[in-house]
N, C-alpha and C positions, 0 to 999 in steps of 0.2 A: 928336675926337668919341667914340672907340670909352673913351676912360675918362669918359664919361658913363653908361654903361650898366654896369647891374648884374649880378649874375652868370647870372640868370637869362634878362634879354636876350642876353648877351654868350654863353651857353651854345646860345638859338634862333638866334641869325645863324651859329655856327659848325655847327650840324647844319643849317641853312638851304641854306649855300653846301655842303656835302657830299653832300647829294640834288642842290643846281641841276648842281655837280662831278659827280657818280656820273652823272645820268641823261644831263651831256652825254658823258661818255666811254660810255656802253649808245649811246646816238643814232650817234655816230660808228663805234662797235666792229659795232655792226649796219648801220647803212646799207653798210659796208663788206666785211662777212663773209658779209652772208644776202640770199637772194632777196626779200624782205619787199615790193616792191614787187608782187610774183607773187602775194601772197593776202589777201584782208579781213583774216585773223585781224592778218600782219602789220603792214598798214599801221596796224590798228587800235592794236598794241603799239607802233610806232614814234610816233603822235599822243600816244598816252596818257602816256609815258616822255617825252617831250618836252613836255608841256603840266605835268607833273606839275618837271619841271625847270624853266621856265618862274616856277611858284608858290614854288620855294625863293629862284631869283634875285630875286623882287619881294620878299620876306622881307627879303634882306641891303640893296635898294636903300634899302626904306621904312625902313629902322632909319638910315640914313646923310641919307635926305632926308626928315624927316618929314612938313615942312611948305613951305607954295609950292605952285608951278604944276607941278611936278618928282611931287612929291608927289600932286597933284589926278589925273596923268596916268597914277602909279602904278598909284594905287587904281580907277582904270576899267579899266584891263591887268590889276588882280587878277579885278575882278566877271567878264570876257570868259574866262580862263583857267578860272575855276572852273564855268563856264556849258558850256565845251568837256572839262572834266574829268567834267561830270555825262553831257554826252552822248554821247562814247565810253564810258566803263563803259555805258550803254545799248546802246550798240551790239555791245558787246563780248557782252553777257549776252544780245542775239539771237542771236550768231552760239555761243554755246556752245550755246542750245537749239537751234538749228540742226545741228552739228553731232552731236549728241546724240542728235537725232533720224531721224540718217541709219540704212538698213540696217545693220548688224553693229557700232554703236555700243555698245549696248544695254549698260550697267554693271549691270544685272541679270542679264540671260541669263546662264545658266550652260551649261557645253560640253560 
């Protein structure tokens, strides 16, 4: 199947599976080194690194199954990922204003 694809397919599956790669080794490297269960900020970085890993892996699947039921179940697993990729960056960007807006935050003040 893979010398069906062109160089440009064959160039997104392989940077595809290198983010689905990279964020699962960040997922494991952090669930295992850091408190991240202990803070919003955390868990927020652990969903988003993970959901964003998630959309590389559906990348490499759909290039190998394109079409079928295989395929139908893909593309619902993409719409859902990308649903929970919009709403952590939301949440993410409350908790920057959030913290932003604590006492001696202030990237203006000057000392």
């Amino acid at each position: 199947m893979t010398s069906d694809l062109g160089i440009a397919q064959l160039i997104n599956v392989v940077a595809s599976g290198l983010v689905a790669v990279s964020c699962g080794w960040f997922t494991w490297t952090y669930h295992r080194r850091a408190p991240w269960v202990t803070t919003p900020t955390g868990r927020r970085l652990m969903a988003l690194v993970t959901v964003i890993g998630l959309l590389g892996t559906y990348t490499v699947l759909i290039t190998f199954w394109p079409d079928g039921a295989i395929a139908a179940v893909l593309r619902i697993a993409r719409t859902v990922v990308l649903l929970l990729i919009a709403a952590l960056i939301m949440q993410l960007t409350q908790t920057v204003i959030r913290v932003q807006r604590e006492p001696g935050n202030d990237p203006v003040a000057k000392d």
